[in-house]
LOLUMLUM-387287 format. One record per residue (C-alpha): residue number from 1; residue in one letter; x, y, z. Coordinates in Angstrom, 3 decimals. Each point is the difference from the previous one (the first is absolute). Layout:
BEGIN
{NUM, 'A', {X, Y, Z}}
...
//
This chain:
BEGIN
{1, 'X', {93.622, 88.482, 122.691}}
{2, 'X', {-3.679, -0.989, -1.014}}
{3, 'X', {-0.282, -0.646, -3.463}}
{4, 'X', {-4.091, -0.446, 0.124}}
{5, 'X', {-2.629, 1.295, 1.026}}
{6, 'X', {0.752, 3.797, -0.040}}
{7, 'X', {-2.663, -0.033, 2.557}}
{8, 'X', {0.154, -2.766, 2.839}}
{9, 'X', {-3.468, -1.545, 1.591}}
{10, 'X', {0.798, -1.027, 4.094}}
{11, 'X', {-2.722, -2.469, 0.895}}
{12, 'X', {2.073, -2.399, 2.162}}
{13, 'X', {2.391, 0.578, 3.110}}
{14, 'X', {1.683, -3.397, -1.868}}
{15, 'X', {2.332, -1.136, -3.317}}
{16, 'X', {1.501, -2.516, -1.392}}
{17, 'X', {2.904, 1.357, -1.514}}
{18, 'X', {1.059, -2.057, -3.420}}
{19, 'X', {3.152, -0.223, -1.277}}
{20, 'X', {-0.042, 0.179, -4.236}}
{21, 'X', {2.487, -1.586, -1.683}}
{22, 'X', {0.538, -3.239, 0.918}}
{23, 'X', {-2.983, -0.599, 2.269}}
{24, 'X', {-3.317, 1.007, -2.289}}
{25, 'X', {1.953, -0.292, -3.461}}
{26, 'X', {3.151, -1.807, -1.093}}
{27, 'X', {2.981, 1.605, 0.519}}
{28, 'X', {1.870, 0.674, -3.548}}
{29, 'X', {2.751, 1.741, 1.354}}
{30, 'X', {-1.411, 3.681, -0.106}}
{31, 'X', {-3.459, -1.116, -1.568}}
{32, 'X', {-1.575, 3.384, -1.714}}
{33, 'X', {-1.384, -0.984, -3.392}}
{34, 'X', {-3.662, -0.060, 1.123}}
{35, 'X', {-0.673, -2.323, -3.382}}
{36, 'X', {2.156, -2.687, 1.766}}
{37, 'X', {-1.392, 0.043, 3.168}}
{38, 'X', {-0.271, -3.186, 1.297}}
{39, 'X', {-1.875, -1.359, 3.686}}
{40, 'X', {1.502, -2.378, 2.710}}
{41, 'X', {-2.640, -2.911, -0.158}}
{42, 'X', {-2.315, -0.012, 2.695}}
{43, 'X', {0.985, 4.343, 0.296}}
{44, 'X', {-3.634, 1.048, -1.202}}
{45, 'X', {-2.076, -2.705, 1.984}}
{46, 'X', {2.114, 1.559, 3.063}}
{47, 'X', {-0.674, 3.688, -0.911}}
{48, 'X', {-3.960, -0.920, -0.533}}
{49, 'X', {0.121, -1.296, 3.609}}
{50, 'X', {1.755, 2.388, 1.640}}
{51, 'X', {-2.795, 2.472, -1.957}}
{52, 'X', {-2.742, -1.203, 2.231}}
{53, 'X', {1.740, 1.078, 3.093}}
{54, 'X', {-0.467, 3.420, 1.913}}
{55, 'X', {3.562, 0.722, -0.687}}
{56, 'X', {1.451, 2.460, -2.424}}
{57, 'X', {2.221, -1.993, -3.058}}
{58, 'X', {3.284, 2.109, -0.412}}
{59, 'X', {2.431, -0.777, -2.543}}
{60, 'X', {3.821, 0.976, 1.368}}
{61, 'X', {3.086, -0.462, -2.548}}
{62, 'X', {3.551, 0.841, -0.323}}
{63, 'X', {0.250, 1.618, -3.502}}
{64, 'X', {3.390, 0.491, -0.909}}
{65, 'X', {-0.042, -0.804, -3.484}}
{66, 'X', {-0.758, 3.822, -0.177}}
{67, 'X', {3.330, 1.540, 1.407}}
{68, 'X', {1.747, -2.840, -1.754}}
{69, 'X', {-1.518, 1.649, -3.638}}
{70, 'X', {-1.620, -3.657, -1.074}}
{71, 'X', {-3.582, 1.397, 0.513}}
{72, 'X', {-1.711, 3.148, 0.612}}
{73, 'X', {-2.438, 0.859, 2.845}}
{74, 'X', {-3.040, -0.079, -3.214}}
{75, 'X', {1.476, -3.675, -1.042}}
{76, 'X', {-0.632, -0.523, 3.506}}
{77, 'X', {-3.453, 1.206, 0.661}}
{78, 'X', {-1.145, -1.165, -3.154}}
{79, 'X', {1.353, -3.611, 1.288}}
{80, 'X', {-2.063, 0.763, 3.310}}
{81, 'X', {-3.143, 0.877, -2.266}}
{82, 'X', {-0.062, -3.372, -1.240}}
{83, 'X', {0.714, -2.105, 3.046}}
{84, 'X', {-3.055, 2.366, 1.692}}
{85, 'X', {-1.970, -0.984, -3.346}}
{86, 'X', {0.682, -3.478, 0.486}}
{87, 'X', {-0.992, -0.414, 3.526}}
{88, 'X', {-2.988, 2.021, -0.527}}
{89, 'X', {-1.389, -2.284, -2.629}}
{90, 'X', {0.606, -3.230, 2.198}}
{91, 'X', {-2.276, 2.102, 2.674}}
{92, 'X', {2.608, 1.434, 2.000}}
{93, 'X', {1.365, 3.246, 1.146}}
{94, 'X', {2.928, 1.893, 0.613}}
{95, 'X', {-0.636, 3.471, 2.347}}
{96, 'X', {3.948, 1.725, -0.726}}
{97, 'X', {3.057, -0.606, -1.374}}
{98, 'X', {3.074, 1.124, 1.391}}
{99, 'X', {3.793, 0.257, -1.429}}
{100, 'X', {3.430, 0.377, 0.570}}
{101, 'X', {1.752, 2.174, -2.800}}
{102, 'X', {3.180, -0.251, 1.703}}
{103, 'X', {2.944, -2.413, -0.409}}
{104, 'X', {0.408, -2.920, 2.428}}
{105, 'X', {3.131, -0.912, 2.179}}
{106, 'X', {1.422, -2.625, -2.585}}
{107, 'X', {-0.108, 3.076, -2.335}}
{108, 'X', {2.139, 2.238, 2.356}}
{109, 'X', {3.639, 0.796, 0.640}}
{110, 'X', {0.630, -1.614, 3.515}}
{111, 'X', {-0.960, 2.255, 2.750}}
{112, 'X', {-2.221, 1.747, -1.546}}
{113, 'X', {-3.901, -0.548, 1.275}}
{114, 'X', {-2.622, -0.501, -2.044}}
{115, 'X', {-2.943, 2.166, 0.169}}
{116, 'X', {-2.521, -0.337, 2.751}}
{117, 'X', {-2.694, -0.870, -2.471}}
{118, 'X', {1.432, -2.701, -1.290}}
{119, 'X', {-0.546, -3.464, 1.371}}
{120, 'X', {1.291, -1.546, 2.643}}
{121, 'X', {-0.316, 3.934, 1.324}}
{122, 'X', {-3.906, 0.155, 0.899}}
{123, 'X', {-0.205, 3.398, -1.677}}
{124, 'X', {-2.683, -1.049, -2.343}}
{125, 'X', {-2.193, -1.766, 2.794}}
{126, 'X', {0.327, 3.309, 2.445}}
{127, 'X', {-1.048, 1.933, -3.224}}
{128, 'X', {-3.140, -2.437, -0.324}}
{129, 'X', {-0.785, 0.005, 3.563}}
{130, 'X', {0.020, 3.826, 0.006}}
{131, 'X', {-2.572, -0.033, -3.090}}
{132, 'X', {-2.183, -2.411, 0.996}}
{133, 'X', {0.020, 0.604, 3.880}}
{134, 'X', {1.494, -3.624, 0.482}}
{135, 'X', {0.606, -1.935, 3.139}}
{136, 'X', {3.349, -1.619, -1.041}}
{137, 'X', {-0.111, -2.555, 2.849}}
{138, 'X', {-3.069, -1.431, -1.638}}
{139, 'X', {0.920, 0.178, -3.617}}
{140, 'X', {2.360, -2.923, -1.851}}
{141, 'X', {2.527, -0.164, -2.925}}
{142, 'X', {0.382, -2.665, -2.087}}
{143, 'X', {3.010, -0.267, -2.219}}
{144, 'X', {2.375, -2.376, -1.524}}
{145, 'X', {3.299, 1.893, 1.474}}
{146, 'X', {1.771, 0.177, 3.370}}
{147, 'X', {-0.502, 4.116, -0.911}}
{148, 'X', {-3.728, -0.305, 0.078}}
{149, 'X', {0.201, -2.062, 3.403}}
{150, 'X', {2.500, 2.439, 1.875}}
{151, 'X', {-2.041, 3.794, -1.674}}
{152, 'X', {-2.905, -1.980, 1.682}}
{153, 'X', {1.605, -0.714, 3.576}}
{154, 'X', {1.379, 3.007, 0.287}}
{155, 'X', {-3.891, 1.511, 0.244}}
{156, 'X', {-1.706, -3.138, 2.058}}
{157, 'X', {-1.291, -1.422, -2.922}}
{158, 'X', {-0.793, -3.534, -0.265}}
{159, 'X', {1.924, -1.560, -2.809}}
{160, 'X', {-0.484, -2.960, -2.596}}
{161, 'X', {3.301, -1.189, -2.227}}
{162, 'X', {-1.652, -1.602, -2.730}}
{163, 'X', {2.217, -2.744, -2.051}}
{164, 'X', {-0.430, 1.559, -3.086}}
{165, 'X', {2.062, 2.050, -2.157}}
{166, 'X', {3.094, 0.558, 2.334}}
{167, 'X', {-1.112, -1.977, 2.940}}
{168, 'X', {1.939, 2.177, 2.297}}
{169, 'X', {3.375, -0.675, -1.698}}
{170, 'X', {0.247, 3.297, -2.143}}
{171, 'X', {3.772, 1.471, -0.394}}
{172, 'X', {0.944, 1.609, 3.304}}
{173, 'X', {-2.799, -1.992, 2.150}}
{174, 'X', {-0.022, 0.301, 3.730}}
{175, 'X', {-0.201, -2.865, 2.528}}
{176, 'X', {-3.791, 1.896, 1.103}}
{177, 'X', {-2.403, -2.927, 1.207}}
{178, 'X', {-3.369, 1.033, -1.540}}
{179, 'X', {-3.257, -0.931, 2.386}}
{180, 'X', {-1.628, -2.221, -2.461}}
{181, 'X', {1.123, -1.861, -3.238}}
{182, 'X', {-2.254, -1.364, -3.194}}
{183, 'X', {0.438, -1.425, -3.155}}
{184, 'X', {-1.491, 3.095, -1.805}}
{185, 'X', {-2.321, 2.805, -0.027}}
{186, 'X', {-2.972, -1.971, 0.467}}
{187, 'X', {1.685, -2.103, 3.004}}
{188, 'X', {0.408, 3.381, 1.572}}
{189, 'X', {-3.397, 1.504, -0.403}}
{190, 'X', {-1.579, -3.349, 1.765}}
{191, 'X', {2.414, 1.131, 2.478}}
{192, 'X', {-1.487, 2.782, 0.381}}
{193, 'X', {-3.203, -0.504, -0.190}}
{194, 'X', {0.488, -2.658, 2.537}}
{195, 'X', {1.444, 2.094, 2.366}}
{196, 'X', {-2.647, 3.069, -0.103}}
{197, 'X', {-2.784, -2.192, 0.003}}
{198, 'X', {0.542, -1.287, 3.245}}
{199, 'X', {1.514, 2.878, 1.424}}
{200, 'X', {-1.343, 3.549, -1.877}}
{201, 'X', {2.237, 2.146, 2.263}}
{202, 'X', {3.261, -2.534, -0.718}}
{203, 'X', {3.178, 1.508, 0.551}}
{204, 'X', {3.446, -1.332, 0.530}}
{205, 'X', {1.240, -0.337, 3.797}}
{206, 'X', {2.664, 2.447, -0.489}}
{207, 'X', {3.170, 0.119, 3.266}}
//
């Protein structure tokens, strides 16, 4: 589900896809009080960078705090509001912000699936490629779970674990080997920026 804009703007065939909690701002254990939002060092000087690049800036996040009754979807957006305030003031940009209302596997009676939206399913990243008119196999997702990794790889996406927050040893991690790893946020958008400079089509070799 998109929580913002109402009304999306496609300029770009390309996205990096962001992981929330975790990757831009520390990870409180269901963080939704917007006046204790706190930033990852280093998250904002990443975000600016990635802002200068013909790429869209997509925000992707698991939100089950909401089925789970310790926030509501307004806690959430309002939370969202300020993180968008944030960046913008540091002279960055966020184009969308997609979410997961849905419980996640470790919240589930065994056998039963989660839903397709929520991550590692790729559900919100097909939703975001449908809006925006995206070329998955150009687009990335950075994240600091094995969930973020595997929703990417199971589109083409190029992927970035970054070694903050979880580090890719959440509860109920997979052994997925992501296609880049960085100390944080920042690490990742020099990645990236790296990567498209000297290659503006890049793409993974997929098999």
């Amino acid at each position: 589900m998109r929580d913002w804009p109402n009304q999306v703007e496609p300029r770009y065939n390309r996205a990096i896809f962001l992981d929330r909690d975790g990757t831009i701002n520390v990870d409180t254990h269901y963080p939704h009080e917007d006046k204790k939002l706190a930033l990852i060092p280093n998250a904002i000087e990443g975000i600016r960078l990635l802002s200068e690049l013909p790429v869209h800036l997509i925000v992707i996040s698991n939100q089950a705090g909401i089925p789970l009754g310790i926030f509501t979807q307004e806690q959430m957006s309002a939370f969202n509001q300020a993180l968008r305030s944030r960046v913008v003031e540091a002279g960055g940009h966020f184009d969308a912000f997609y979410f997961s209302p849905y419980l996640e596997k470790k919240n589930l009676p065994p056998g039963v699936d989660p839903h397709p939206s929520s991550k590692p399913s790729p559900g919100m990243l097909l939703e975001a490629a449908q809006d925006f008119s995206l070329d998955l196999k150009k687009c990335f997702v950075v994240g600091d779970k094995t969930s973020d990794i595997l929703a990417g790889k199971r589109v083409n996406c190029a992927t970035i674990l970054v070694l903050t927050g979880k580090a890719g040893e959440e509860e109920g991690a997979t052994s997925v080997e992501p296609d880049y790893v960085e100390n944080d946020l920042y690490g990742a958008a020099v990645r990236i920026n790296k990567l498209i400079s000297e290659s503006p089509d890049f793409q993974l070799e997929t098999q």
